[in-house]
N, C-alpha and C positions, 0 to 999 in steps of 0.2 A: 507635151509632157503634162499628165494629171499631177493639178494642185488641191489635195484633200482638204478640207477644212474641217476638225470635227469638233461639232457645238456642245457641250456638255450644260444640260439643263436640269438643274435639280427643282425639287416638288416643291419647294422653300418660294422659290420665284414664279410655278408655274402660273398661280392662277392670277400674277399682276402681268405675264405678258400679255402686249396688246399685238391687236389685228396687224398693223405696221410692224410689229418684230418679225411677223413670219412673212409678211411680207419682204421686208430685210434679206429672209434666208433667201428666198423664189427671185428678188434681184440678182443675188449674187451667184446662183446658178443660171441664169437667164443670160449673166453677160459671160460667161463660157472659162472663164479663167479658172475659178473654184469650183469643186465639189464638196458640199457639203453635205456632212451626216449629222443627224443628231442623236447623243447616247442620251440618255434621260432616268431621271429617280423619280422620287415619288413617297419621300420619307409622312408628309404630313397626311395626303391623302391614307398610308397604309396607316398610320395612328389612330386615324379617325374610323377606319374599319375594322380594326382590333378592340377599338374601346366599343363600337357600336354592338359587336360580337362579345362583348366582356370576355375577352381574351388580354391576360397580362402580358407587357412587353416592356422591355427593358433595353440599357446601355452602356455597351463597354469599349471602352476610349473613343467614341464618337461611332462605333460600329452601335447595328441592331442585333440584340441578341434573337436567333432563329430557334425555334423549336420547330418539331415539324407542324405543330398546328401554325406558329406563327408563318411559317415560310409558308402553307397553304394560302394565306392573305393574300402575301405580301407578292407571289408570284399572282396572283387574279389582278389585282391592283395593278402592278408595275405592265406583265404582258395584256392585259386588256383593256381595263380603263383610261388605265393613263397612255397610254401607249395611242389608242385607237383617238383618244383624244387631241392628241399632238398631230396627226395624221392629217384629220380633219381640220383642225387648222391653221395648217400647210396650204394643204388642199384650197380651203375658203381663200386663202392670199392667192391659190391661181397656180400655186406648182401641183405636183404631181408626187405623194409620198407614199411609201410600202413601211408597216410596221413588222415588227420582228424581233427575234428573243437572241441572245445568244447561244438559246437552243439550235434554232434555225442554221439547214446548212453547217453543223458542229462549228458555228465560227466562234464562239470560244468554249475551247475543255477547259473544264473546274477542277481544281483539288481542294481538299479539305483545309480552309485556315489553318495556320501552325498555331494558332489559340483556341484552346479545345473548349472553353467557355463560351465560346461565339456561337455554338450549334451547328447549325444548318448554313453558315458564311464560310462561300468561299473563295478561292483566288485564283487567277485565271493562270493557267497552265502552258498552255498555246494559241494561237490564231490564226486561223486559216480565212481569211478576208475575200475570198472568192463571190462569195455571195453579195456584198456589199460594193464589190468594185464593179459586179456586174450591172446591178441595179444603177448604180451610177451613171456606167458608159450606156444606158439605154435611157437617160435622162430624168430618173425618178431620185430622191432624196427620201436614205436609209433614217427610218427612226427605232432607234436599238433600245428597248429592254435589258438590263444585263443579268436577268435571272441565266444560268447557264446550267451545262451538267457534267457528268464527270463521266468517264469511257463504261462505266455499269450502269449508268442510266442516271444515278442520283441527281436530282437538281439541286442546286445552290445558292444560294442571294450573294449576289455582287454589289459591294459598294461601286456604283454608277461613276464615283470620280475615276476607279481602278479603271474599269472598265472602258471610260471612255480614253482615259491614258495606252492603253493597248492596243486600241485600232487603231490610232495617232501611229504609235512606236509603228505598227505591221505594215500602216501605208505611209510612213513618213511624212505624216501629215501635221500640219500645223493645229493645233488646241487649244479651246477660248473655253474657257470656264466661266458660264454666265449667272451671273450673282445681283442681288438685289442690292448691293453698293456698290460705290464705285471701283475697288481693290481689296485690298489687304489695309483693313484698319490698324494703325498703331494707337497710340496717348504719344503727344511729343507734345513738351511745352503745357501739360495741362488740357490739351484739344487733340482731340480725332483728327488724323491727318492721313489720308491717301498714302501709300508706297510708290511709288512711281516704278520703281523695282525691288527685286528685294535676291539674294543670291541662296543658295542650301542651306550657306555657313551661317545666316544670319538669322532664317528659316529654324535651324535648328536650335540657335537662341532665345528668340523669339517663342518659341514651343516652350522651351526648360522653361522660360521666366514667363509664364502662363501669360504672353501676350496675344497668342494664339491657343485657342480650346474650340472647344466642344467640334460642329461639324467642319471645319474653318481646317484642321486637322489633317484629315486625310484626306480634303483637296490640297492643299499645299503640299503633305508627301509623296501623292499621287500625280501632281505637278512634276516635284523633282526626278521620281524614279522616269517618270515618261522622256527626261531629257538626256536622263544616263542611257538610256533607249535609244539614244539619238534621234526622238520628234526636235524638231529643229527652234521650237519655239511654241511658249505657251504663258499665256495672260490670263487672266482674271476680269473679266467687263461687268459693267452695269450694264443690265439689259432693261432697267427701265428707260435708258435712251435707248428708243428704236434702230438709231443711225447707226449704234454700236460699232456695230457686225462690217457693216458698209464701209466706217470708217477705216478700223483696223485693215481689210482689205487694198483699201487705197494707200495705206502705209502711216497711218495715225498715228500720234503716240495716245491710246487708250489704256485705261485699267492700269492692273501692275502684272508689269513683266517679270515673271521670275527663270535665273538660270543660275549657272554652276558657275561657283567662285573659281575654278580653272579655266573658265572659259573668258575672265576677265582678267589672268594672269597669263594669256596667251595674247590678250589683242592686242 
């Protein structure tokens, strides 16, 4: 039985991983249990090439507002740079990785956001995961881009948390959302305190009472929808511990686990 693992790695943390995280992934594909994919962003890298181009960019509810000049960026950025970036090293740690768009293989159709202020963001439609499973069963480790496009050709910028929630949901795979803390920070007590877990209903609190903002956002709701998806399971790690990844596989308790308050009314 294929056990998927897909790593979601945002631009926020890329440039503090080390040699040993990717290392980490090329372990756990090497000992044959997991397949893991990695979906990836690229939020600050594309900032820095927007302002370097004096091109204005903006923010609404933790999304990037796309114009089509910005989406010209932010797809260069996301499918090349960053992309080919992450590849490399993989690679350097010793696996064997294929970068890729959700162009590629139409493995996800876009449609147009249902918020017509976002521009050029869109949300992914379907998935046809063919191309990714194959890449896998021939021993290589998928690094997805999640620019996509739409059945006329239009391309679209995917928020990368969405993104990586949906090849999770297609292959029933489990989802580690890798972040530069340890979880989901609260205030308890006057102190930043780790979630150990945290459920929709509490999630959705937590949101109203702005304990959660800005990008923090649409990885947690992208978390939830992925579970109403039925991915089986999906947390939140620090990826500055290399072991992260290792851990969670061996059956850790890492990061915060988040899932559906019915599913805690059933056990």
């Amino acid at each position: 039985m294929n056990h998927y693992l897909v790593i979601k790695c945002g631009g926020s943390v890329f440039d503090k991983l080390t040699a040993a995280f990717y290392k980490s992934i090329q372990t756990i594909q090497a000992e044959g249990t997991w397949k893991p994919i990695i979906v990836h962003g690229g939020g600050p890298a594309i900032s820095q090439m927007l302002e370097k181009l004096q091109i204005q960019t903006s923010f609404h509810n933790g999304l990037r507002v796309t114009t089509k000049e910005v989406l010209e960026v932010v797809e260069t950025v996301l499918s090349g740079t960053m992309n080919k970036q992450l590849v490399a090293s993989i690679c350097g740690a010793g696996g064997k990785a294929v970068g890729l768009s959700g162009v590629d293989g139409h493995l996800f159709m876009a449609a147009p956001s249902a918020d017509p202020d976002l521009g050029f963001v869109g949300a992914i439609a379907s998935v046809d995961p063919k191309i990714v499973t194959s890449l896998c069963n021939k021993g290589y480790i998928p690094v997805i881009s999640p620019i996509s496009m739409d059945r006329k050709g239009q391309h679209y910028n995917i928020n990368a948390d969405q993104a990586a929630a949906a090849i999770a949901s297609a292959l029933n795979g489990r989802l580690c959302f890798i972040s530069d803390v340890p979880g989901i920070l609260v205030e308890q007590d006057g102190k930043m305190q780790t979630l150990a877990q945290v459920s929709d209903q509490e999630i959705a609190s937590l949101i109203e009472n702005k304990k959660i903002s800005g990008g923090m956002i649409p990885k947690v709701l992208a978390a939830v929808d992925s579970l109403r998806r039925r991915v089986p399971e999906v947390v939140i790690v620090n990826g500055m511990n290399p072991e992260c990844l290792i851990d969670y596989t061996k059956g850790a308790q890492v990061g915060t686990r988040i899932f559906l308050e019915q599913e805690a009314l059933h056990a």
